[in-house]
Backbone as CSV, one residue per row, in Angstrom:
resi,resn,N_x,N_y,N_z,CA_x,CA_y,CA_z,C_x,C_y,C_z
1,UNK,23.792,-13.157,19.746,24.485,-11.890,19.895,24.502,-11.128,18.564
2,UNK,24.894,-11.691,17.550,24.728,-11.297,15.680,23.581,-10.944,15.650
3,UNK,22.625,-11.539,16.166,21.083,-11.056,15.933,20.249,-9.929,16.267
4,UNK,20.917,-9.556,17.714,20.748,-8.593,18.629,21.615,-7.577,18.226
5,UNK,22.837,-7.658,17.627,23.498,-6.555,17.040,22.410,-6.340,15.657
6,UNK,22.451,-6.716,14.847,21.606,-6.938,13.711,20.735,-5.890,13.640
7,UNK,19.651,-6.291,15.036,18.540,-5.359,15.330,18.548,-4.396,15.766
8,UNK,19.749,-3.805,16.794,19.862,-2.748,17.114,20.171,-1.943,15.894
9,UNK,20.786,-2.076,14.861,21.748,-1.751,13.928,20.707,-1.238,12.969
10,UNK,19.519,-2.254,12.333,18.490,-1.887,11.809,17.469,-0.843,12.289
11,UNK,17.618,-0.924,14.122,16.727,-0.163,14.451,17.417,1.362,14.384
12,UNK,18.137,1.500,14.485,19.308,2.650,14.364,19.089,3.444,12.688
13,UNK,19.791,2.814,12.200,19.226,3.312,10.714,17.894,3.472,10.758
14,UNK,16.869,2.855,10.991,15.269,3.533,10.898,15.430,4.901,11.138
15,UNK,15.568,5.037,12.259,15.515,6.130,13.423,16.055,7.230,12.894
16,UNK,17.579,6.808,12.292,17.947,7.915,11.243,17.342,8.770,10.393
17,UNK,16.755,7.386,9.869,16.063,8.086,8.163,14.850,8.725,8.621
18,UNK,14.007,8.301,9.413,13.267,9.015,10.057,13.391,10.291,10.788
19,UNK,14.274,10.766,11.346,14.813,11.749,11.976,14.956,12.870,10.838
20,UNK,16.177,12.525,9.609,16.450,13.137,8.589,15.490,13.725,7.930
21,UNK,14.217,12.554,7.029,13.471,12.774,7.053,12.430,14.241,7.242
22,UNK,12.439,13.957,8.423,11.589,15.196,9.336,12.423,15.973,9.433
23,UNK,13.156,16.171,9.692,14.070,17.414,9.491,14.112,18.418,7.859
24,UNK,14.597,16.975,7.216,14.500,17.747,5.637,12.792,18.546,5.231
25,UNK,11.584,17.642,5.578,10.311,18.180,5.500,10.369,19.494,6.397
26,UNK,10.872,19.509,7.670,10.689,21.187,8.128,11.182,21.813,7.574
27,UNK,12.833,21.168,7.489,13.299,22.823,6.618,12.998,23.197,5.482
28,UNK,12.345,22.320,4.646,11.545,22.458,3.302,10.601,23.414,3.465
29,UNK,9.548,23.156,4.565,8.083,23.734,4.849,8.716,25.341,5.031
30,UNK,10.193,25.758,5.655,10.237,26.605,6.507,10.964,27.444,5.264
31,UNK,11.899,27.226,4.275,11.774,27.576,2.954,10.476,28.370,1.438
32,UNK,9.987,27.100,1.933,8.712,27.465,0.839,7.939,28.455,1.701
33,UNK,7.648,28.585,3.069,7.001,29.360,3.823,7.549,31.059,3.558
34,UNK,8.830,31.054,3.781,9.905,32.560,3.688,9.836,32.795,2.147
35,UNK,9.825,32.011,1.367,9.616,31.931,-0.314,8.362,33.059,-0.349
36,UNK,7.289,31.952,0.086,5.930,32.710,-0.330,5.744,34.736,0.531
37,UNK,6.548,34.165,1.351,6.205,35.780,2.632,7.258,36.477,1.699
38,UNK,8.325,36.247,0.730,8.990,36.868,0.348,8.394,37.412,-1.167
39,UNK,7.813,36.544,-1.459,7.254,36.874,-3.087,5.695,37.479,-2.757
40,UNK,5.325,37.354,-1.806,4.036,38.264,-1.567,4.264,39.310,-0.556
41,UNK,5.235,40.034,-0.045,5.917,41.205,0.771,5.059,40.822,2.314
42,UNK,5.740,41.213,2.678,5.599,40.502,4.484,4.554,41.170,5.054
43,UNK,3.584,42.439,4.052,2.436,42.993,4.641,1.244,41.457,4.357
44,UNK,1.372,41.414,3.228,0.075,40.485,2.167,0.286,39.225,2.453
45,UNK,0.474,38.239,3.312,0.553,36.567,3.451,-1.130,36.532,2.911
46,UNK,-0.911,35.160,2.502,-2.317,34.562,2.014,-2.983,34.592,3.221
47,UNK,-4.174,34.291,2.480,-5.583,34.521,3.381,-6.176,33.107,3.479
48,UNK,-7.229,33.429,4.326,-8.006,32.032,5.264,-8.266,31.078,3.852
49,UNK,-8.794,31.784,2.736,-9.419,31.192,1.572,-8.393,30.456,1.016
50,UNK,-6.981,30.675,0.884,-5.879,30.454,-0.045,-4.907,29.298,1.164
51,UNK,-5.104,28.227,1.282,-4.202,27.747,2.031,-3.009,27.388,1.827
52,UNK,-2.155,27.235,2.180,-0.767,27.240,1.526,-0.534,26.044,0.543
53,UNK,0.506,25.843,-0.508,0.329,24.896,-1.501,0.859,23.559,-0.512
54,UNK,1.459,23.174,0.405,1.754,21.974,1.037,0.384,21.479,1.201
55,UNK,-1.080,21.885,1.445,-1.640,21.788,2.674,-2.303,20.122,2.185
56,UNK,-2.109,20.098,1.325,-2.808,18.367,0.568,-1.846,17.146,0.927
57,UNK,-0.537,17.553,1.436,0.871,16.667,1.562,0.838,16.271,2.939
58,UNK,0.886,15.026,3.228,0.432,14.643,4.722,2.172,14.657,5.178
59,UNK,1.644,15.135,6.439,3.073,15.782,7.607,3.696,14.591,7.884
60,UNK,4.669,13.881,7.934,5.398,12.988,8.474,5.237,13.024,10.015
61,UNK,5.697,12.081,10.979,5.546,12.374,12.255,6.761,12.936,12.678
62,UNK,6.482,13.912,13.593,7.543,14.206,14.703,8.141,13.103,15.593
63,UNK,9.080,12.342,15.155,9.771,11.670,16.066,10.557,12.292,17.439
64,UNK,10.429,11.660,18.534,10.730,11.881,19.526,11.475,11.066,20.351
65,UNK,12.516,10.548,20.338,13.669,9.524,20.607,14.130,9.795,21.457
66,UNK,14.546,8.676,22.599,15.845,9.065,23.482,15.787,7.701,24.135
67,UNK,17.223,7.496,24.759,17.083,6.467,25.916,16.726,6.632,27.348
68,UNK,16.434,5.714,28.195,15.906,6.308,29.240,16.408,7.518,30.162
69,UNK,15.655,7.934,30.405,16.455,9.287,31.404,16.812,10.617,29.961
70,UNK,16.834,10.540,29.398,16.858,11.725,28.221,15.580,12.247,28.129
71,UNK,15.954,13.275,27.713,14.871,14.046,27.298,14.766,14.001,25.121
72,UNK,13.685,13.816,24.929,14.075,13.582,23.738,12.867,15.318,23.026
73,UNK,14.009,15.831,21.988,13.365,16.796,21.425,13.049,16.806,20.022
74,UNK,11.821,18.238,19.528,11.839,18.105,18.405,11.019,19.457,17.748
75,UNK,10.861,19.685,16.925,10.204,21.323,16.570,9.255,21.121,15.303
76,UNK,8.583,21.980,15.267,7.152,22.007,13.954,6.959,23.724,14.035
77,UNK,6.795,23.550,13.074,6.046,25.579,12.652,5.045,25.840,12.756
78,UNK,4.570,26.662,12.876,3.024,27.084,12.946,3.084,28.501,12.342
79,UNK,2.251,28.495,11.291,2.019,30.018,10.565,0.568,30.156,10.401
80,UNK,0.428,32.168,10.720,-0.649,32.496,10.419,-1.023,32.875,9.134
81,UNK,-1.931,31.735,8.550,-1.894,32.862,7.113,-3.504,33.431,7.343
82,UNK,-3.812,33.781,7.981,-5.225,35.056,8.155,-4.815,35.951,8.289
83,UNK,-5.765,36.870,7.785,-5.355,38.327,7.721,-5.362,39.280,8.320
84,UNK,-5.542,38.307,10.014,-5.626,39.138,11.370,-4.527,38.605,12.555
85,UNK,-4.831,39.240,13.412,-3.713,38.327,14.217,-4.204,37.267,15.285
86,UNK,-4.053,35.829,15.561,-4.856,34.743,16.077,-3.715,34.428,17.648
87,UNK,-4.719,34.008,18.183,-3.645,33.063,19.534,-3.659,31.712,19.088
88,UNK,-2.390,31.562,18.562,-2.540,29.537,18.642,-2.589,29.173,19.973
89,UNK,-3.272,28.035,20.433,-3.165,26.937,21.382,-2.661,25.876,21.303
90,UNK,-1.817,25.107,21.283,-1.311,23.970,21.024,-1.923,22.623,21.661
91,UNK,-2.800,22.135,20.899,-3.611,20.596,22.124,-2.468,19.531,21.534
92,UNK,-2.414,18.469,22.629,-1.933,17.583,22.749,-2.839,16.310,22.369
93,UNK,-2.823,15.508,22.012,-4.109,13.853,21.511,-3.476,12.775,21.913
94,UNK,-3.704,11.917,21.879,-3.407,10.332,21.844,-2.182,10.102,22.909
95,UNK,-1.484,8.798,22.773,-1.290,8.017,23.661,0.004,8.719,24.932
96,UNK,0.395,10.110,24.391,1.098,10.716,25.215,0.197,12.131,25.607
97,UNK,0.082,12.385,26.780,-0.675,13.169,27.271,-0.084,14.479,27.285
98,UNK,-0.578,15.502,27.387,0.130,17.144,27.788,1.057,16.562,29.252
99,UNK,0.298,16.534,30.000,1.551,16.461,30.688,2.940,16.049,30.995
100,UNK,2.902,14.675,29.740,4.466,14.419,29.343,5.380,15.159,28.226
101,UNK,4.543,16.080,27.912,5.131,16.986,26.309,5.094,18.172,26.910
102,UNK,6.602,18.674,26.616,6.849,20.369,27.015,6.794,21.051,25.945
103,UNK,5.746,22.102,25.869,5.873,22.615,24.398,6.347,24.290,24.479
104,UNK,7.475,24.662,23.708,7.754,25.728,24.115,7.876,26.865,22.626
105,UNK,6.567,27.485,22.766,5.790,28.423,22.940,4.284,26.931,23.351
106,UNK,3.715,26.821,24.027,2.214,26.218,24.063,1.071,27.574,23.252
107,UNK,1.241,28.342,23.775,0.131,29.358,23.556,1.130,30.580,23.098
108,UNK,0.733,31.383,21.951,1.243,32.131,21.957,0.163,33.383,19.998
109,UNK,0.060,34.444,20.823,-0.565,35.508,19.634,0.115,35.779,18.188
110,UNK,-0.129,35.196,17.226,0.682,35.296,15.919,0.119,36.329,15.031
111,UNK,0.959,37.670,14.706,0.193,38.560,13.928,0.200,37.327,12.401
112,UNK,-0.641,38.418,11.806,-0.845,38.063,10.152,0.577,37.166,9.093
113,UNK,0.623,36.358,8.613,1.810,35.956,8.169,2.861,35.555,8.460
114,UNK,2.648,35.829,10.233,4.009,34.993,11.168,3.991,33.899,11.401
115,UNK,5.369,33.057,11.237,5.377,31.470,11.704,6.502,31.944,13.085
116,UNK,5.790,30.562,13.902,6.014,30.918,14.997,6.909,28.761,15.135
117,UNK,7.688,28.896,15.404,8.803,27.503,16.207,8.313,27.002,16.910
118,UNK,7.822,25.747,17.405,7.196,25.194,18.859,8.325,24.234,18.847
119,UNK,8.747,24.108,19.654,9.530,23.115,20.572,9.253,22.376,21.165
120,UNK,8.900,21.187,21.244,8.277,19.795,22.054,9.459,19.286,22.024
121,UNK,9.500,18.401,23.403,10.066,17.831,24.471,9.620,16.699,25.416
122,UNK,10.118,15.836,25.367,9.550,14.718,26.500,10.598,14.317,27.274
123,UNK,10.452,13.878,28.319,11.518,12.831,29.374,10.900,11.637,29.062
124,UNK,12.300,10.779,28.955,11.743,9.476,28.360,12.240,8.512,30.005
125,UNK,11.038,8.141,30.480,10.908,7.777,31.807,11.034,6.344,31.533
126,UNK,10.358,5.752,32.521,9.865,4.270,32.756,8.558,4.132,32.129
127,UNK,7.907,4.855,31.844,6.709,4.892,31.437,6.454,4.321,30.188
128,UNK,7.597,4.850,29.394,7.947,4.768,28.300,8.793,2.946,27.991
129,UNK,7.676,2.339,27.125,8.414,0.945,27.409,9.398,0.770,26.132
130,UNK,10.807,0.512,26.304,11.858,0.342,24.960,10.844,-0.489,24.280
131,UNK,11.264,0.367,22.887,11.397,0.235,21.219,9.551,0.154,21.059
132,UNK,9.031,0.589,21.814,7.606,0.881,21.482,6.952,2.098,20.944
133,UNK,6.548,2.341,20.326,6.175,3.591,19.652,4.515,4.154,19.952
134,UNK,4.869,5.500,20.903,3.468,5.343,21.436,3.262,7.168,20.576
135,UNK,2.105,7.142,19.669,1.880,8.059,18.779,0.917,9.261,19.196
136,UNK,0.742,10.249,18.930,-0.068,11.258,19.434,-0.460,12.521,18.081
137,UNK,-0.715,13.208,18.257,-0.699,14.508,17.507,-0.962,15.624,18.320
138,UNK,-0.467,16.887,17.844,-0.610,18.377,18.346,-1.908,18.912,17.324
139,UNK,-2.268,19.421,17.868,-3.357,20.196,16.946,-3.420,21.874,17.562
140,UNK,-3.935,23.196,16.389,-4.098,24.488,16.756,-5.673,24.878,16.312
141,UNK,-6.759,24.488,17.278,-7.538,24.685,17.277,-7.901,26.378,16.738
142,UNK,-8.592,26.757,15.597,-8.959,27.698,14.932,-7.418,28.657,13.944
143,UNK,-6.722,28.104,14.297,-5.304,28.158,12.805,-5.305,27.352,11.782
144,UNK,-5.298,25.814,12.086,-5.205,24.950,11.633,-6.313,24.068,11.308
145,UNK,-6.390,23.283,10.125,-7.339,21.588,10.379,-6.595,20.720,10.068
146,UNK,-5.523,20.882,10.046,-4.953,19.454,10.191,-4.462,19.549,11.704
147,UNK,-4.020,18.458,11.532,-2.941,17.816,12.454,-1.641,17.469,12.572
148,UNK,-0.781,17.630,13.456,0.955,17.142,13.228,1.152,16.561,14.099
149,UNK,1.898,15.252,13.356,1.383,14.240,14.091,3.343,13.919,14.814
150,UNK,2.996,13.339,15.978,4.328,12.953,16.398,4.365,11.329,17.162
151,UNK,5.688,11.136,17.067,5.543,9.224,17.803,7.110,9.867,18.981
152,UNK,6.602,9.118,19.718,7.451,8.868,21.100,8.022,7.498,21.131
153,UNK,9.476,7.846,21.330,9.814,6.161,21.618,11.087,5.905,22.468
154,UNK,10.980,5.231,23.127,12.215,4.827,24.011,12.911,3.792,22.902
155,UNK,14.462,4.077,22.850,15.677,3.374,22.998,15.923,2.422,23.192
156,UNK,15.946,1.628,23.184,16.745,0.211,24.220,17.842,0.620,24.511
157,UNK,18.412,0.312,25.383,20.234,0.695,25.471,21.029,-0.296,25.286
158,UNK,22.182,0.236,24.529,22.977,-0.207,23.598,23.600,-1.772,24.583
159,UNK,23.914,-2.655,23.370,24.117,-4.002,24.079,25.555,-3.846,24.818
160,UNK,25.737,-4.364,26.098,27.405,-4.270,26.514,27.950,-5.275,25.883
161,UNK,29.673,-4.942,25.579,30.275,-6.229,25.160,31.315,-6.628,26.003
């Protein structure tokens, strides 16, 4: 029973720091982003050539948590820095498919210098087997070359006493 508390307890704090984590990296990204649109006036965002100074710093994952029957959420930015206006697409990769990820904007036209919020979402079903971590990434085909990467994971539910 000590042991099983133990682990839940450890797994809990992970989850935290991980959570925090990603949180502190967005609102960082979403800072330095309004920084730069602010010190270069909201006509002039950098161009295709000039990629933003993060772009060498690998993205932490989007964690995506919940216990069963929750929906577990989470958000990433997307900015245009070309000097035209683009449609992002949002693709989905690996071991969670589009059709379990709600992404809200999926598609959407970003003038010059706009960051745009995506909202991802999953229901954490049966599908989803506790404390397994099944990983994926989003990608914006012709915005982007990287990738942002996210992990899905069911919960265990909490031990009764």
């Amino acid at each position: 029973m000590i042991e099983r508390l133990t682990e839940v307890v450890k797994h809990s704090v992970d989850l935290n720091l991980r959570y925090y984590s990603t949180l502190f990296d967005l609102s960082k990204n979403y800072v330095q982003s309004m920084g730069q649109l602010m010190r270069s006036g909201l006509s002039d965002g950098p161009t295709a050539s000039t990629p933003p100074a993060s772009a060498n710093v690998p993205t932490p994952p989007l964690l995506l948590a919940g216990k069963l029957n929750e929906v577990a959420k989470g958000a990433f930015s997307v900015t245009n820095h070309l000097k035209q206006p683009v449609t992002m697409n949002v693709a989905t990769s690996g071991e969670v498919t589009e059709e379990q990820i709600t992404l809200n904007p999926r598609s959407r036209t970003l003038e010059p210098g706009e960051i745009c919020v995506v909202q991802a979402s999953v229901k954490i079903n049966k599908q989803f087997e506790a404390g397994r971590s099944y990983s994926g990434a989003f990608s914006i085909p012709g915005l982007s070359a990287g990738n942002i990467p996210f992990v899905v994971q069911r919960l265990p539910r909490a031990a009764s006493t």
